[in-house]
Structure formats: structure tokens, C-alpha cells
N, C-alpha and C positions, 0 to 999 in steps of 0.2 A: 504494500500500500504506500504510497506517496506520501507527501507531507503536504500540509494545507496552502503550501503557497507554490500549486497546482493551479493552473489558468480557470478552470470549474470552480477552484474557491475563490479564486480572485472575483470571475464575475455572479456570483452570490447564489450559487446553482444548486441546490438540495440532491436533486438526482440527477439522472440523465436515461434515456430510451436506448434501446438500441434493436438494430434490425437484422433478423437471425441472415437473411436473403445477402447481406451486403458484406457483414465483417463476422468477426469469430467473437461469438459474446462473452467466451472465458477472458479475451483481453479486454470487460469492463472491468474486470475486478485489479485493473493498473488506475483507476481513477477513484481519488477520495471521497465520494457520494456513500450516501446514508441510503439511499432507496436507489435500484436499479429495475427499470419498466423493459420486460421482451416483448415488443410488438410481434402482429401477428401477421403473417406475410402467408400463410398457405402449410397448410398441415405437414409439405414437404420439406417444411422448413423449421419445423418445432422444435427446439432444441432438445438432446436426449436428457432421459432423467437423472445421470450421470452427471450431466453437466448445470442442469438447473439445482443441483443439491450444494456441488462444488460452489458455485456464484452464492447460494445462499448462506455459505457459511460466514461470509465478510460483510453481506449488506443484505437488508429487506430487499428480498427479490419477488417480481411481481407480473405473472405471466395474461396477457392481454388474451382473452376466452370469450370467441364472438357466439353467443349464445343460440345465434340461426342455424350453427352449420354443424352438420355432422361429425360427432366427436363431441360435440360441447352442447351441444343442446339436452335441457337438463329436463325438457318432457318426452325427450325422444333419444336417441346412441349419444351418452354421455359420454363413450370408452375414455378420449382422450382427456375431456376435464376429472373423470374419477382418478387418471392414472399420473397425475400431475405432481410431486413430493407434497408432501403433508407440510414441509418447512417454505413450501414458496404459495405467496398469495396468489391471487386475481384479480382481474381488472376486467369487469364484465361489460361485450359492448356488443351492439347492436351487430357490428359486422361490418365490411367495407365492402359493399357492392361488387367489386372485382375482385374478392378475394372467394364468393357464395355462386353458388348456382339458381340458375333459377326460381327452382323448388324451394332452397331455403332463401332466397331473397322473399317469399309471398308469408313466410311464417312470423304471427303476433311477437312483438318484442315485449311488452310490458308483464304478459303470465312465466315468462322465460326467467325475466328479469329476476320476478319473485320467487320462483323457484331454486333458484342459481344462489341467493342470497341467502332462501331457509336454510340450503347447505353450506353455507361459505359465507357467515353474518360479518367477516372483519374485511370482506374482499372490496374492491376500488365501484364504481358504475362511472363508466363514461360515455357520452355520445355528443353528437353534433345538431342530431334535428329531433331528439325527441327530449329536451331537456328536462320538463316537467316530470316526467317516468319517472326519470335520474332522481330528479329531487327527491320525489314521493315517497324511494326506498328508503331515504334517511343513510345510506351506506355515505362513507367520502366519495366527492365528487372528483371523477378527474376530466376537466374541460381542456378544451383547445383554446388556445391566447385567441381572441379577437379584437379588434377596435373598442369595445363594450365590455370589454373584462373584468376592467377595475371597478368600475362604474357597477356593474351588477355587482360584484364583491361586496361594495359598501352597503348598497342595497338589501342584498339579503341579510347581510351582518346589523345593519340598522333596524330590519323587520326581526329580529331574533335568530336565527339561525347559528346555531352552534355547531356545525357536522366540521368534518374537517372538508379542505376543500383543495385540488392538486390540479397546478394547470402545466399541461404541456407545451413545448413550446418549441420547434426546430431556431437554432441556436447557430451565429454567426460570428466570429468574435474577429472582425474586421469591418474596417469602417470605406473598405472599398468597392464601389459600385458593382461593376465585373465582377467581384469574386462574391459579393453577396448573390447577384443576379445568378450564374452557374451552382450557389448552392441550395435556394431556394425557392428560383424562380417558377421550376415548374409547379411545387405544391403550391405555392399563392397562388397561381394562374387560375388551381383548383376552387378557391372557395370562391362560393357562389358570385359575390358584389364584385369579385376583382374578375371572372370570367366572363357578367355581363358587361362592365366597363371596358374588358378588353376587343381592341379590333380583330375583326373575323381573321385567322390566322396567321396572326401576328406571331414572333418569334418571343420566347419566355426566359431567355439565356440570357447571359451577355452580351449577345448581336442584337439586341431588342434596342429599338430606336423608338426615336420622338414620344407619339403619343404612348404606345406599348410600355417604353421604357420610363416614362415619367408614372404609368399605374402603378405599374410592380415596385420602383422603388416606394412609391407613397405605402404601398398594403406591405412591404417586408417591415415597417415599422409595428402594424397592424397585428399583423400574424404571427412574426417572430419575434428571437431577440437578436437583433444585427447590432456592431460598432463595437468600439473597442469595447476594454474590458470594463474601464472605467460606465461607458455609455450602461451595459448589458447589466453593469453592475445595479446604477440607480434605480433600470426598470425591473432589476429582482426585487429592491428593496420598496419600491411601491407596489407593485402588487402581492410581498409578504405585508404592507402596511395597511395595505385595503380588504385583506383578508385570509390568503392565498395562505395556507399549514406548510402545502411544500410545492416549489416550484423543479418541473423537472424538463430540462434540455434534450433535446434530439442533436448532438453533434452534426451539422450536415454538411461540416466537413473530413467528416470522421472522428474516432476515437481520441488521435492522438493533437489535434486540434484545442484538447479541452488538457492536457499535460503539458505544457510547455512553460 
């Protein structure tokens, strides 16, 4: 384990995600985080139970279990959520569209929801579009950074709300355009306001000009945490101040990005 004057502590980063499809997740356990999130990319990609026991032994590890899809569906073939280590939580989510078939794209999320939770009452609930669900369980919330973040933070915390509350957040710790744009540009393109604002097939990279490139840099503010350490740092510590238990980064320019 590193010591805390680690680029991840520097910019005020509780956890970090990582993506079993992209890197080898046993090298999360070279960065000082308290909570480590395995996103879910496709059952081919789950990482073996060997090695989610191994990550769990250094930090609360927490495997993302989209409750529509086969395996994890907990009113129907649970195999792979029952077969999950007992020492690593969950983070229960609706499911990413391109990661579901058909069949489970059409199945209720909210009885799953409950179900998934009677068994696993300490586990995460996360999603995008069905937020009220989320809340409903009372479990911790884990949201996506958006524009609205803080703002509903204060929100709920001023209406009473005591749950804990984790937002995710792909994480840039450069304050250069290019290099922000190549590492996030495609998933902002993704979310809904910055896909309708953008021109019909426009480029989402760094070759992204005028109007294209003036979107994406406005919503990388939005959606992530981009800029130096310093920058990444303030907006950890506002939205730990507006509510946020734990905030957890998506290195998206890898691992060793968040170590230096």
C-alpha cells in the first residue's frame, strides 16, 4: 500500500472504480483508497472469486450486480450474485442497457431491487433514471456526479435524510483540454443533455472542434472530476460538504494516473 501522499489523496478521493474489461483489478490494491467499486462490464469479465477475496482483504471491496441479468437476478438465476465472497459487498443497479439482453432489458427493477437488498441489507443501490427506487430502499446511494449533484445533496440532507450517500465520478487529474477530451469525452457525449446539445456526429475526442468541442469541455466539468489536483481536490471537498459519505473516482486514465 502506498502512502497518502498518493495523487488519489492528494485530490480528496475516498475510492476509486475500476473496470475488470480494461486493467487487472488486483493492481487496485497499489492505491490508498478505503473503498474499491468493480464495475460490471459483462459476466465475461467478472472477476474470479480468488481474486475478489485477495482485493478484499486491504479495502471494502464492492462488486457492481445489475439485478436484470442473468446471474444476479434475485427473483430468477441468482448463481452468480449467491456465488460472490461473503467479505465483498454490492452495489445493486438496474443494469447498463449494452451490457442485458433483450429479455432482461423488459424485467421490473424496483421488486428486484427489494429483493437483492432482503438479502444483502449493507449493499450500495445505484442508478441513473430511476432514482426515487434508489431512495425508497433507504440502502446508501451511489449516484453519478451530474450538474445537480451538490445541489440535491443539500436538498435531501436539509429535508432529513441521513443514509449514507457515494457518488461516482470518472476522474481527470489534468487540466488539459486534449487529454481531458481522449479521456472522457466519449462517456459525457453519453449522458442525455450533453448528447442532445451535441451536433449530429460530431467527433467526442480531442479532434472535437468549435461547437462539439466547446459542449464537452462545459459537461467534463459537469460529469467528472477534471484539472489539477488542486482543482479535483476543492470539488471533493464540496461535495463531501454538501453531503456526499464517500466520493469514488473512475481513473480514466488508468490506474497509475491516480499514484504518482
Amino acid at each position: 500500500m502506498l502512502t497518502s501522499t498518493a495523487a488519489v489523496a492528494r485530490a480528496g478521493l475516498d475510492g476509486i472504480a475500476v473496470k475488470p474489461a480494461e486493467c487487472d483489478v488486483l493492481d487496485a490494491r497499489d492505491v490508498p483508497v478505503d473503498t474499491i467499486a468493480v464495475d460490471y462490464e459483462g459476466r465475461d469479465h467478472l472477476p474470479s472469486t480468488e481474486t475478489l477475496e485477495t482485493l478484499a482483504r486491504t479495502a471494502d471491496v464492492r462488486v457492481t450486480a445489475p439485478v436484470r441479468a442473468n446471474g444476479f437476478d434475485p427473483l430468477g438465476d441468482d448463481s452468480l450474485l449467491s456465488a460472490l465472497p461473503e467479505t465483498v459487498g454490492r452495489v445493486f443497479v438496474a443494469g447498463h442497457p449494452a451490457y442485458l439482453s433483450e429479455t432482461e432489458r423488459t424485467r421490473s427493477v424496483a421488486p428486484r431491487l427489494g429483493a437483492a437488498l432482503e438479502a444483502a441489507p449493507d449493499a450500495w443501490v445505484g442508478t441513473e433514471s430511476v432514482e426515487r427506487v434508489a431512495m425508497a430502499t433507504g440502502a446508501t446511494q451511489y449516484d453519478l456526479l451530474s450538474r445537480t449533484t451538490e445541489r440535491e445533496l443539500r436538498a435531501i440532507r436539509a429535508a432529513g435524510f441521513a443514509g449514507k450517500v457515494a457518488v461516482y465520478a470518472p476522474t481527470v487529474l489534468s487540466d488539459d483540454e486534449d487529454v481531458v477530451l481522449d479521456a472522457v469525452g466519449a462517456y459525457i457525449s453519453r449522458r442525455r443533455p450533453v448528447s442532445r446539445a451535441l451536433p449530429e456526429g460530431a467527433p467526442v475526442d480531442s479532434t472535437a472542434s468549435d461547437r462539439a468541442r466547446e459542449v464537452l469541455l462545459a459537461a467534463a466539468d459537469d460529469y467528472a472530476l477534471v484539472g489539477t489536483e488542486r482543482e479535483v481536490a476543492a470539488r471533493t471537498n464540496a461535495l463531501q460538504e454538501a453531503g456526499a459519505t464517500t466520493v469514488v473516482g473512475y481513473p480514466a486514465q488508468g490506474l497509475e494516473s491516480l499514484l504518482e
